[in-house]
C-alpha positions, 0 to 999 in steps of 0.5 A, a space after each residue: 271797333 274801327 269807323 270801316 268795322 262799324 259800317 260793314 257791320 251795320 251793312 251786314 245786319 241793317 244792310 245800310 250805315 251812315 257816314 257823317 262828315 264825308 264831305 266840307 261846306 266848301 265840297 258840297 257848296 261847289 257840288 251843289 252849284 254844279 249840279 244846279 247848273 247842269 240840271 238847268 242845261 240837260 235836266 229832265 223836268 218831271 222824270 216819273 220814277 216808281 210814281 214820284 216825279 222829279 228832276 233827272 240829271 243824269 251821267 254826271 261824270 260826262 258833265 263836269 269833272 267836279 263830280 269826279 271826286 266821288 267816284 273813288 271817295 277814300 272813305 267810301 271806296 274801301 266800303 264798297 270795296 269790301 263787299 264788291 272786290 277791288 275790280 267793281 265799276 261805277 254802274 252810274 252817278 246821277 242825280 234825282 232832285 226832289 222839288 218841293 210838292 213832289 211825292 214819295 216812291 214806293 219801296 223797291 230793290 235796285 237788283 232784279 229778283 233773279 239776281 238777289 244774292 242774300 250772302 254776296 251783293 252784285 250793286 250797293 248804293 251811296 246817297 250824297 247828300 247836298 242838303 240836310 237830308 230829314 223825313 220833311 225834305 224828302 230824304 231817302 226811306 230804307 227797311 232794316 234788313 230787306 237786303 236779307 228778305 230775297 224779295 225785290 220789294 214789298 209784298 203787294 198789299 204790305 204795310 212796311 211798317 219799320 222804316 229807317 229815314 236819316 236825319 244827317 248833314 249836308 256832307 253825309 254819305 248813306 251806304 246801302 246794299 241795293 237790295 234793300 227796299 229803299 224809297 224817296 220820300 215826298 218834299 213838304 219843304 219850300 226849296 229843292 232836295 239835292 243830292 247825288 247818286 252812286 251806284 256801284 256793281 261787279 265787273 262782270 256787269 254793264 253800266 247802268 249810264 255809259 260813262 263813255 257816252 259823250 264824254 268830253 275828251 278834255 276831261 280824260 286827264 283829270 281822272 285818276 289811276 283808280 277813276 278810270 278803272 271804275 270807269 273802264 276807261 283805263 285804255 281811253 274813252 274810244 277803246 272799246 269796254 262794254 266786255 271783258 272780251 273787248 278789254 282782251 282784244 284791246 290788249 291784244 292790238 296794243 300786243 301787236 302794235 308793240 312787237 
């Protein structure tokens, strides 16, 4: 079985899988720094999340190319990929940095109730972790198979029982299906818990965080062919995008424009 077969079938059956290896000291030091940066220019310092506080960062694509790099990662892409089809887009790439003393959050599902989908996922997730992630730092918890429950979280009043909380390298990439329960654990270390947030969805739905949103116009030549597909910026950042209807037109003005 290859390293791709193995991680699909951990995310048929776990509904996770974890990748070692996926980014260098030298990637995720330059990461890391950026990020520290940008929390420190546009963070929100305290951001509540399902109970837990934290720091925000958010839309990163709009604050440094560096984070580019993740959006079309050859060894996860093919992943999501698969379970998304070729014409996914990056719902958001953000950031929740645990700092030490802020707690955990409850068991959730990113994907509304009405839209769970057992056999077909709409949204899968991936973790970079910019620390070495374990259950002391704050690494994220995730249930074993609550992708398949067709619950959007824990019954009221349930203990969960069975958790899964990964103890990785910094460089590591969790990929989960966003229907399972997942969490943020609580920070009883003494430095901050990095790391960087990716969420995928199918075409047919919005942006979490519009990447177009202030996006730098002097970015735009540093994305990649298959970057600004999953970002929809494949026509340019002032194009209209938020619909297959508005893509349409646009190809029709440019049809136009043409003859």
């Amino acid at each position: 079985m290859t390293a791709f077969e193995q991680a699909v079938t951990e995310l048929e059956i776990y509904g996770f899988t974890l990748i070692p290896n996926v980014l260098n000291s030298n990637q995720v030091d330059l990461l890391k720094s950026k990020l520290i940066r940008c929390s420190e220019d546009t963070g929100v310092h305290g951001y509540e999340n399902r109970n837990a506080a934290s720091i925000l960062v958010a839309n990163l694509p709009t604050k440094d190319p560096v984070f580019f790099q993740v959006i079309d990662h050859p060894v996860i892409l093919p992943i999501l990929e698969h379970f998304l089809d070729e014409t996914l887009i990056l719902g958001s790439l953000s950031s929740r940095i645990v700092r030490p003393g802020d707690g955990e959050q409850d068991f959730h599902s990113d994907i509304p109730a009405h839209m769970l989908n057992p056999v077909s996922p709409v949204m899968m997730n991936t973790v970079w972790m910019l620390e070495d992630f374990g259950p002391e730092i704050g690494g994220t918890r995730i249930v074993p198979g609550s992708h398949k429950s067709g619950l959007a979280g824990a019954p009221e009043g349930m203990h969960v029982s069975h958790v899964y909380q990964p103890e990785a390298k910094a460089g590591s990439v969790l990929v989960f299906n966003g229907q399972c329960w997942h969490a943020g654990g609580a920070n009883n270390t003494d430095r901050n818990r990095y790391a960087l947030f990716a969420h995928y969805r199918k075409s047919m739905l919005m942006f979490q965080l519009d990447p177009h949103d202030n996006f730098p116009l002097e970015y735009f030549d540093q994305l990649n062919a298959r970057q600004k597909l999953l970002l929809r910026m494949q026509f340019g950042v002032n194009e209209s995008h938020a619909s297959d209807e508005h893509i349409a037109r646009t190809l029709e003005k440019r049809s136009e424009a043409e003859r």
